[in-house]
C-alpha positions, 0 to 999 in steps of 0.5 A: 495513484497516476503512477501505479495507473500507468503501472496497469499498461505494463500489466496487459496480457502479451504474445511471446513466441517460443522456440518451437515457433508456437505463439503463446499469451503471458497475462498476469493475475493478482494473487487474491486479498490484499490487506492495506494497513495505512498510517495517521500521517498523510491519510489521503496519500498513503491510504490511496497509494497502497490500495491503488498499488493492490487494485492496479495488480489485480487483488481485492483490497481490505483496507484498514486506516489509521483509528483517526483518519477513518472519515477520510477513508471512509469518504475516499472509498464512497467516491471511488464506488461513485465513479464506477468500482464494483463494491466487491472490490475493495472493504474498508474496515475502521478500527484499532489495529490492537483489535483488529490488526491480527485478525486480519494479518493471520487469516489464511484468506489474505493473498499479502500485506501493505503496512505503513507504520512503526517498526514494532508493528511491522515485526507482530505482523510478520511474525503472525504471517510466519505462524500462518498455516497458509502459503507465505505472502508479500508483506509490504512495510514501510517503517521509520521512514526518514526523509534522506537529503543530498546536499552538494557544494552548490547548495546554498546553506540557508536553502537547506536548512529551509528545506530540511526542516519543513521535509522533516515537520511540515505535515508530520504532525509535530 
């Protein structure tokens, strides 16, 4: 989340003067609804980097948690409408993907997609983003994701062995 904030600095209107001398302002807009569709695994971290991704540029946020990790979600929401956040913002919406999923990915309303999850799921939602009848939309997936190590010569083998495992099962729900 501290990322995308910075992130926001770079987003403010800006001067640029053309070749006619003419000074002129470039701001940038979000482009509407931003559907956030997060994974059971890390539900607090990933949940809160898509939405704060989607908010920092400026869209609106549906967001959608993983069946099982709905409580979290829904207590990660009620504290950022505490600390200030027009409620219109952002809407949370618990359910099974299987339910809701293409309700929400097909809906000509949506402005773009962030999907954290199979591969499988990913490819429905993009195929139902194609069959739309409105303009295309960014459509964010993150799938199957490994956890890539470099390992050089002056690494210590028993180091490694260490590190790999617990990046590979530490938290992943094995």
């Amino acid at each position: 989340c501290r990322y995308y904030a910075k992130q926001a600095q770079n987003l403010q209107p800006f001067e640029l003067e053309g070749f006619d001398g003419v000074k002129r302002i470039s701001s940038r807009e979000g482009l509407g609804v931003f559907v956030c569709i997060s994974p059971w695994n890390f539900p607090l971290a990933i949940f809160l980097g898509q939405v704060t991704a989607a908010l920092v540029a400026g869209n609106t946020v549906v967001a959608k948690p993983a069946e099982q990790t709905s409580l979290i979600a829904t207590r990660a929401i009620d504290l950022m409408l505490e600390a200030g956040f027009p409620a219109g913002v952002i809407q949370l919406l618990p359910g099974r993907g299987s339910e809701i999923g293409h309700a929400l990915t097909s809906h000509d309303a949506i402005a773009g997609v962030a999907f954290t999850g199979s591969t499988a799921t990913a490819q429905r939602i993009n195929v139902t983003l194609a069959e739309r009848t409105a303009k295309p939309v960014p459509f964010i997936a993150e799938t199957g994701g490994q956890n890539a190590m470099i390992v050089d010569s002056t690494a210590l083998p028993e180091q490694v062995v260490r590190d790999v495992i617990r990046s590979a099962f530490a938290s992943a729900g094995q």
